[in-house]
VEXNUMAR-831669 format. One record per residue (C-alpha): residue in one letter; z, x, y. Coordinates in steps of 0.25 Angstrom, whole numbers, plus 5000, padded with zeros to 4 digits. Example, Ala and Ser with C-alpha at 12.3 -4.5 7.8 and 13.67 -1.06 7.14 Angstrom:
BEGIN
("a" (5031 5049 4982))
("s" (5029 5055 4996))
This chain:
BEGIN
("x" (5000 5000 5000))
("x" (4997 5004 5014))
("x" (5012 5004 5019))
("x" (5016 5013 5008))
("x" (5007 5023 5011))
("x" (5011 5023 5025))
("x" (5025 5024 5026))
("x" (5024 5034 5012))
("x" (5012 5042 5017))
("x" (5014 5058 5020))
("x" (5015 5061 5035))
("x" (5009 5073 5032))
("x" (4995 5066 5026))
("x" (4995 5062 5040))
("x" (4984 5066 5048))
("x" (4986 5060 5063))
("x" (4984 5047 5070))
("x" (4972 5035 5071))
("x" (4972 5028 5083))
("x" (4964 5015 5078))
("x" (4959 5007 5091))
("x" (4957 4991 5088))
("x" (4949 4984 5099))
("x" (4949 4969 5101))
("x" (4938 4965 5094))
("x" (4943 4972 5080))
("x" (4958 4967 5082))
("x" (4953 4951 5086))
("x" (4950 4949 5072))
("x" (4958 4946 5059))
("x" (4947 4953 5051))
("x" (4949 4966 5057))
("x" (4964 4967 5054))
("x" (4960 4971 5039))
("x" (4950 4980 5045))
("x" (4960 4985 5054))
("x" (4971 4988 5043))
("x" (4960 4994 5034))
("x" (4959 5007 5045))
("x" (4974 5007 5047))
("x" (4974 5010 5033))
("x" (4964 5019 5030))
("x" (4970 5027 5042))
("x" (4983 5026 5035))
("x" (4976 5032 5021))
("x" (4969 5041 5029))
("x" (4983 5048 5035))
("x" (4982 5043 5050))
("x" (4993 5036 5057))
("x" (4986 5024 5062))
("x" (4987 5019 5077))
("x" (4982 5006 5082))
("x" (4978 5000 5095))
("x" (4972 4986 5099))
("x" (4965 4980 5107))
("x" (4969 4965 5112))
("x" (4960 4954 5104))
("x" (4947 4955 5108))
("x" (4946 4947 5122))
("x" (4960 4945 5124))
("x" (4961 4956 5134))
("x" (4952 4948 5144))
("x" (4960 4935 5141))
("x" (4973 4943 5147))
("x" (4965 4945 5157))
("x" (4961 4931 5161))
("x" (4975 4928 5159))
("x" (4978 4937 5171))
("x" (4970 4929 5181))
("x" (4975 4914 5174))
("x" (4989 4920 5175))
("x" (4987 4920 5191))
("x" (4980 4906 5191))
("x" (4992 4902 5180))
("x" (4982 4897 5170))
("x" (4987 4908 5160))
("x" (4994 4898 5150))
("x" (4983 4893 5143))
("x" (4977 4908 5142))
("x" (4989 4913 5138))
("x" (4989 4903 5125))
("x" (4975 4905 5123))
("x" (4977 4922 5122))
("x" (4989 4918 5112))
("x" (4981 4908 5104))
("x" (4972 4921 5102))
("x" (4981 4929 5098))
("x" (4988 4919 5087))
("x" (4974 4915 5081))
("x" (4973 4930 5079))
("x" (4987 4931 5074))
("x" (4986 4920 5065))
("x" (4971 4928 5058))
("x" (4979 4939 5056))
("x" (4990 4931 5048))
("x" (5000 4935 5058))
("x" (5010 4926 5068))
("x" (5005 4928 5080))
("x" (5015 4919 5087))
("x" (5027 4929 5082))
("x" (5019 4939 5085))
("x" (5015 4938 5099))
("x" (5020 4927 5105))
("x" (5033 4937 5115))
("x" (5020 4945 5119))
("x" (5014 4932 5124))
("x" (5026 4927 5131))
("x" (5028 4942 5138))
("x" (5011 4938 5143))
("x" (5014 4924 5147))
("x" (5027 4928 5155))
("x" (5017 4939 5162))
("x" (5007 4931 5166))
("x" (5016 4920 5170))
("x" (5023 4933 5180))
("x" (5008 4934 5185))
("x" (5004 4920 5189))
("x" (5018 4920 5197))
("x" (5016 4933 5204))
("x" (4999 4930 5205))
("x" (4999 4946 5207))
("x" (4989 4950 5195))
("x" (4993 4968 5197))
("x" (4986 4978 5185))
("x" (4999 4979 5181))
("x" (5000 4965 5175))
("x" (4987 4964 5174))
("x" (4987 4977 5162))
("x" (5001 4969 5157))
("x" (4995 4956 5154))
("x" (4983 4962 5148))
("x" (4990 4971 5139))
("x" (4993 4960 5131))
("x" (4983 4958 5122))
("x" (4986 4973 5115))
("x" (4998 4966 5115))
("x" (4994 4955 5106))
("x" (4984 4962 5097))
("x" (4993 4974 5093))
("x" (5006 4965 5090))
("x" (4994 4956 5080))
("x" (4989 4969 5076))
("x" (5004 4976 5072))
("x" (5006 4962 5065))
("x" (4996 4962 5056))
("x" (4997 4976 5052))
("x" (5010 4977 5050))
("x" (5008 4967 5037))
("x" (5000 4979 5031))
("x" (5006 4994 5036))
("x" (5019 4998 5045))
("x" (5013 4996 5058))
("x" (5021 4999 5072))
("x" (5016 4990 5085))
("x" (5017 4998 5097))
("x" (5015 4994 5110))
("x" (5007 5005 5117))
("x" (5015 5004 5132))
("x" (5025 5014 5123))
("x" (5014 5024 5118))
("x" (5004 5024 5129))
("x" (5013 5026 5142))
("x" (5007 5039 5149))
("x" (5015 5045 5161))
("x" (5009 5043 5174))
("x" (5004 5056 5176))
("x" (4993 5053 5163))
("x" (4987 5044 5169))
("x" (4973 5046 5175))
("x" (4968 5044 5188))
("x" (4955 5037 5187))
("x" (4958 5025 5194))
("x" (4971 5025 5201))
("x" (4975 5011 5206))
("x" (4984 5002 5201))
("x" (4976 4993 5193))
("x" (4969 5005 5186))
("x" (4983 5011 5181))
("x" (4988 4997 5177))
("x" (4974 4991 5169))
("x" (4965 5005 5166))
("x" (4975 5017 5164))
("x" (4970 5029 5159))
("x" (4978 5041 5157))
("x" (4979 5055 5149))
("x" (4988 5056 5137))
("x" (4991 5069 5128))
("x" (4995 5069 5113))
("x" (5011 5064 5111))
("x" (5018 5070 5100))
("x" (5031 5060 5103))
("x" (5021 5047 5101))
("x" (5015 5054 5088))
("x" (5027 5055 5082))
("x" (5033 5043 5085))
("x" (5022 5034 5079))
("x" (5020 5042 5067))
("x" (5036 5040 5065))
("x" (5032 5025 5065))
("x" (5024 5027 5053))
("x" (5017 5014 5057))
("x" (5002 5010 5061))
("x" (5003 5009 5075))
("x" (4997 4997 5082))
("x" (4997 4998 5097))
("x" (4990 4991 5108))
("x" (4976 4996 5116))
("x" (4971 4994 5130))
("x" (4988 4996 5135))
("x" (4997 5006 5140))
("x" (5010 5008 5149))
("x" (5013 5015 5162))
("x" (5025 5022 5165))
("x" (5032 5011 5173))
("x" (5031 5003 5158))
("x" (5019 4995 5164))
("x" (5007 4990 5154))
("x" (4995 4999 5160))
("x" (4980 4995 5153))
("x" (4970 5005 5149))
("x" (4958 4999 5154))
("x" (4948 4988 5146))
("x" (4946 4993 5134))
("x" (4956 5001 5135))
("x" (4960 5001 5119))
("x" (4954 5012 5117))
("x" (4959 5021 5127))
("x" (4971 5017 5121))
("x" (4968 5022 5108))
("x" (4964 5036 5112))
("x" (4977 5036 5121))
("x" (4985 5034 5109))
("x" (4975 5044 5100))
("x" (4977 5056 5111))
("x" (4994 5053 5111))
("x" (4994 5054 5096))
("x" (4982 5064 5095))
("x" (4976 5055 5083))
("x" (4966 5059 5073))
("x" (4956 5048 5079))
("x" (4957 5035 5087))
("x" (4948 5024 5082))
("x" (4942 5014 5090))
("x" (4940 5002 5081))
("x" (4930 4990 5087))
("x" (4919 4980 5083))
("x" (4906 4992 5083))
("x" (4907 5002 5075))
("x" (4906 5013 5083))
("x" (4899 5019 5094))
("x" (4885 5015 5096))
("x" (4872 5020 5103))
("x" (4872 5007 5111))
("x" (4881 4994 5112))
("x" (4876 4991 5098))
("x" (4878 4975 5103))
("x" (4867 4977 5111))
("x" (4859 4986 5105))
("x" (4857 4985 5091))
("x" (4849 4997 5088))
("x" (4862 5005 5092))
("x" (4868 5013 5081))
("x" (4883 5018 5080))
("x" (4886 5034 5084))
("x" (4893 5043 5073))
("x" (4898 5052 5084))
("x" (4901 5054 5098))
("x" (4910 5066 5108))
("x" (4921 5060 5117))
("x" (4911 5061 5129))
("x" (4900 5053 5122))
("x" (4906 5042 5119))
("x" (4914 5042 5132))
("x" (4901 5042 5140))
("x" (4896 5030 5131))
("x" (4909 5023 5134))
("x" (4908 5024 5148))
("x" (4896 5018 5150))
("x" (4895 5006 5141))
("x" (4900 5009 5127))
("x" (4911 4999 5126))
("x" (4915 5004 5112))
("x" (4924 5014 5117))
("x" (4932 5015 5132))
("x" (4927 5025 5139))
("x" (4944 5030 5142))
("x" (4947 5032 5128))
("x" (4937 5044 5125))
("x" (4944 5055 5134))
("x" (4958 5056 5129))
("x" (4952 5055 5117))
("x" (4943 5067 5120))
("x" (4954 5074 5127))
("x" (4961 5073 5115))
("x" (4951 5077 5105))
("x" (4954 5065 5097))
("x" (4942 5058 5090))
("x" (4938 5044 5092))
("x" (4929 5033 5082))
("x" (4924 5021 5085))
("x" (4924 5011 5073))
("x" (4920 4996 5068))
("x" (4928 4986 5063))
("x" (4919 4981 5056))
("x" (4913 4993 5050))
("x" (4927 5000 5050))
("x" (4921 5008 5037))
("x" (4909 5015 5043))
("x" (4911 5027 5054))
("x" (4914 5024 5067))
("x" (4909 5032 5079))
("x" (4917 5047 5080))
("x" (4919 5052 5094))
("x" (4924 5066 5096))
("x" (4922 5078 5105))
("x" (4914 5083 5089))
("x" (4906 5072 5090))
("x" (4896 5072 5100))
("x" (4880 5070 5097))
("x" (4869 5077 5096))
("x" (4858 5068 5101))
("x" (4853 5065 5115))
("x" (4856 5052 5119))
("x" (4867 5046 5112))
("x" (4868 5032 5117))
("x" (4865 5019 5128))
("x" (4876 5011 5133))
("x" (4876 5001 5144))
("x" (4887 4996 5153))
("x" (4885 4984 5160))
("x" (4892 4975 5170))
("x" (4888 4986 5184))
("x" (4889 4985 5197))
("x" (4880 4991 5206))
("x" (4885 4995 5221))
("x" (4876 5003 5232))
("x" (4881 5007 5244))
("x" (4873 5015 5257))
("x" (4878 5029 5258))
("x" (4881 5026 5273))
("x" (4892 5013 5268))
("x" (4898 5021 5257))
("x" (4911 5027 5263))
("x" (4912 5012 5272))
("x" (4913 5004 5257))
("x" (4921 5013 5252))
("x" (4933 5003 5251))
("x" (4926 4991 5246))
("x" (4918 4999 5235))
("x" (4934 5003 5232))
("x" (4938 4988 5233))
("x" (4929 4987 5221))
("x" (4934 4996 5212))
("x" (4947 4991 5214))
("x" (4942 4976 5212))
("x" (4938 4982 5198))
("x" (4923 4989 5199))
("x" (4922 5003 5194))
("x" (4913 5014 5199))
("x" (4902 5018 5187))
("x" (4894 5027 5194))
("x" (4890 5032 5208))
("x" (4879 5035 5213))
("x" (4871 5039 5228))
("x" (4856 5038 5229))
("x" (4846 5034 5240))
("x" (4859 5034 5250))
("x" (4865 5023 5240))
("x" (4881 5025 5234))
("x" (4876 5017 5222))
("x" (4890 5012 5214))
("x" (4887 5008 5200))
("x" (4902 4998 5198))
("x" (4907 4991 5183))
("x" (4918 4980 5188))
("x" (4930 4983 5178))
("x" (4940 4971 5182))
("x" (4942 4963 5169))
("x" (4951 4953 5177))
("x" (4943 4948 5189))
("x" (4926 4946 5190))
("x" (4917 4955 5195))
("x" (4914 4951 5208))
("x" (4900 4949 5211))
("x" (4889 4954 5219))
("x" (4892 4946 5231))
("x" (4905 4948 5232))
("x" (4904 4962 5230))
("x" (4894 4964 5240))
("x" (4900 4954 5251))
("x" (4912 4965 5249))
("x" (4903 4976 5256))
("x" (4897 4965 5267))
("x" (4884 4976 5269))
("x" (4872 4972 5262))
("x" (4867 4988 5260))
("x" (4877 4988 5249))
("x" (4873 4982 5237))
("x" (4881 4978 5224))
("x" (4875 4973 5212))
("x" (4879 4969 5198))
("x" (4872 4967 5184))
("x" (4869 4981 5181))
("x" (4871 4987 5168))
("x" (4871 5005 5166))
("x" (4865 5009 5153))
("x" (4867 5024 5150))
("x" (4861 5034 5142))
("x" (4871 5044 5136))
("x" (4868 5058 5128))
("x" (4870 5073 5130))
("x" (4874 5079 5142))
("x" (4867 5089 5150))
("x" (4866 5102 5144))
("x" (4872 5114 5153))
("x" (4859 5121 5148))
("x" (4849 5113 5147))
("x" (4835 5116 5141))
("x" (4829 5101 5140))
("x" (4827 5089 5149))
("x" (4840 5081 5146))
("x" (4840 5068 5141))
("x" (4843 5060 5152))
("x" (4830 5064 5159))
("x" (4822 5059 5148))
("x" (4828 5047 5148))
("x" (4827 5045 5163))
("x" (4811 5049 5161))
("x" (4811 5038 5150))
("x" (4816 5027 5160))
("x" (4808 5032 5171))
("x" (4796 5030 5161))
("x" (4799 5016 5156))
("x" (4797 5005 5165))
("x" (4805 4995 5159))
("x" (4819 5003 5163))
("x" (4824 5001 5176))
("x" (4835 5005 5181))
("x" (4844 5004 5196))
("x" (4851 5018 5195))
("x" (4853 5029 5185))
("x" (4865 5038 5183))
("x" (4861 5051 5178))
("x" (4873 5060 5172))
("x" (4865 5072 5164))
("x" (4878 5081 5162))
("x" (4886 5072 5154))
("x" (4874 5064 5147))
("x" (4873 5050 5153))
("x" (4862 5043 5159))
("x" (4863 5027 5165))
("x" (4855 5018 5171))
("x" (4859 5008 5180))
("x" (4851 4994 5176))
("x" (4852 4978 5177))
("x" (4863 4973 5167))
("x" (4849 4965 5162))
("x" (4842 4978 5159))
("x" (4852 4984 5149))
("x" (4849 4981 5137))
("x" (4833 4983 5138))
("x" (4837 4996 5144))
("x" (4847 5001 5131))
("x" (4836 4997 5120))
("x" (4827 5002 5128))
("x" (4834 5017 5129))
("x" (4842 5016 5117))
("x" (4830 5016 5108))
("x" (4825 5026 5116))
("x" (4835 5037 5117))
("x" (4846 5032 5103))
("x" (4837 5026 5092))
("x" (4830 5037 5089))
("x" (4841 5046 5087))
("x" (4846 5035 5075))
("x" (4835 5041 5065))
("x" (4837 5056 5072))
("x" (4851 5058 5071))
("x" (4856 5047 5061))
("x" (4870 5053 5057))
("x" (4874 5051 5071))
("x" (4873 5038 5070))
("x" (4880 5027 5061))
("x" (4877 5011 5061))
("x" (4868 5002 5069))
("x" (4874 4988 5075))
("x" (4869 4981 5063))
């Protein structure tokens, strides 16, 4: 039986810790509970100290944040019993009571958002506490129905991950940033290694969460599971961390939308970081550099195909072809500005990053500041053209939205080079083709990236168009870097 190989295993057939990362999707259905205690297991067989982290339920964490604003209108209550009927129609799939289980963490919600629809002041720092809860719910499930098969120890994360304030990083230093997308820089911790492997339990904790010093709930940013997970891999300086979701793997494309994409075998630290930034959504860009820092490797897995290999990511693992994929981001905004009223909208270009628009690139050409903007406020609309516009009351500076950025990403620019790089041959390529046109191009030749400022429309034409030209015939080229297709 499993628990009698735990608690009787030699400690010195131990080779380290897993970090295993749960996203909503996997955890939001009863089937993959039986998947999820098969690789706990075969961790366990394989020597490795398992620790998990979840994600909320897939779409809960934008329910909580609905509940924000009906908290302040007061129309929470009927929400709150909805996101609790949720939870116990899970519960009840899993053959758990889900009423026992959950029902003091749904009183500690209800009391908080019944505290903000008296005090109508909705600050980041209730904001992150009221959102936090849905790692809540999903680990305390999670612990539940593990518990029935292995020793398993919940955790709340606020005690694990709690950095000092000098580990936190200075990328965005306003208050909402520090409460709801903290990023910080942690180092191994000898005192948390051994204190968990003194548990000699599975660990189940929560993603997306942390703690500040003054024992406030902080947020990691959307997403932010992952980060999590390599947080936790870096402190306990685990063997791997695992990123479990519904795609097996990293692919040449978002495989949804184009069906010709085929998984990779293997990427380096900085590849699949590019590929996160601008469009991959299979990992968050954040969790690659304490990982890389660390030297700890990452995979990528499928639920669904939890047997086959998953996508390895390491600093041994970069490739050796040209271009390596095509991803797309959507959802941009575009701002231009004359040179000669840059410094005068200085403020209200600040007014709105701090309304929730982030600076993509920036560029200056034909005496334009041209500011390419994603909006990255989960709790209010994006505003729209008019309004924006009406904001800088002068008709020379123009602000438009529907764009869409799809970007080219291979090998960097050779210290030394002896050919025309790739990026020159696609631009020749486009030049050439009538059919791709394109508002802007960003051109970054020294770390291997090359994007094309479109309409939202054009996107898709534009990735089947370069993605048969530059990936699919690397398939039958190099077919040991590449594993399945989307079928």
């Amino acid at each position: 039986m499993l628990n009698q190989h735990w608690i009787n295993r030699d400690e010195s057939m131990t080779t380290g810790w897993v970090v295993l990362k749960f996203g909503g999707s996997s955890v939001a259905e009863a089937r993959h509970w039986q998947t999820i205690l098969k690789i706990i297991q075969k961790k366990i067989h394989s020597g490795l100290k398992p620790v998990l982290v979840l994600s909320a339920l897939k779409n809960v964490s934008n329910q909580l944040e609905e509940l924000l604003m009906l908290s302040l209108s007061g129309e929470h209550q009927q929400a709150l019993e909805n996101l609790k009927h949720t939870h116990l129609t899970f519960a009840k799939s899993l053959n758990l009571d889900g009423e026992t289980i959950l029902s003091p963490s749904f009183e500690l919600l209800k009391r908080s958002c019944d505290r903000l629809n008296q005090s109508q002041q909705l600050t980041a720092r209730e904001h992150a506490h009221i959102v936090s809860f849905g790692e809540i719910f999903s680990s305390l499930l999670g612990h539940a129905f593990l518990s029935k098969q292995l020793p398993a120890q919940w955790l709340d994360v606020r005690s694990i991950l709690k950095p000092s304030r000098d580990c936190y990083l200075k990328t965005r230093d306003d208050n909402w940033h520090r409460y709801v997308s903290a990023e910080f820089e942690l180092n191994y911790s000898r005192s948390l290694d051994e204190k968990l492997t003194c548990l000699n339990k599975v660990i189940i904790t929560q993603g997306f969460i942390g703690c500040n010093d003054n024992n406030e709930t902080i947020l990691l940013g959307r997403e932010g599971s992952d980060t999590t997970a390599a947080y936790l891999g870096v402190l306990l300086e685990a063997k791997n961390v695992e990123i479990w979701t519904d795609v097996c793997g990293v692919f040449t494309t978002n495989p949804r939308e184009n069906h010709k994409a085929r998984q990779i075998l293997k990427l380096g630290y900085d590849e699949a970081r590019r590929m996160a930034a601008f469009g991959a959504k299979i990992l968050h860009p954040r969790a690659l550099k304490p990982l890389a820092s660390g030297k700890i490797p990452l995979s990528v897995h499928g639920m669904d195909s939890f047997l086959k290999k998953g996508t390895e990511i390491s600093e041994n693992s970069e490739n050796n072809y040209t271009i390596y994929a095509v991803v797309n981001e959507v959802d941009l905004h575009l701002l231009s500005v004359p040179m000669e009223l840059a410094t005068k909208v200085n403020l209200k270009i600040n007014a709105l990053y701090n309304r929730g628009f982030d600076r993509v690139f920036e560029t200056i050409e034909n005496e334009q500041s041209r500011l390419l903007l994603k909006y990255n406020n989960s709790v209010k609309p994006a505003p729209d053209d008019a309004e924006i516009q009406s904001l800088f009351e002068n008709n020379a500076i123009n602000f438009k939205s529907d764009y869409g950025l799809i970007t080219l990403i291979g090998k960097a620019l050779p210290v030394n080079r002896t050919s025309p790089h790739w990026i020159y041959e696609v631009l020749e390529y486009v030049k050439n083709n009538d059919n791709l046109q394109f508002t802007h191009l960003y051109v970054f030749e020294s770390v291997g990236r090359l994007s094309f400022l479109i309409r939202a429309s054009d996107l898709k034409f534009w990735n089947e168009k370069l993605h048969a030209k530059y990936i699919e015939n690397q398939f039958e080229l190099h077919p040991s870097d590449y594993g399945v297709g989307w079928e």
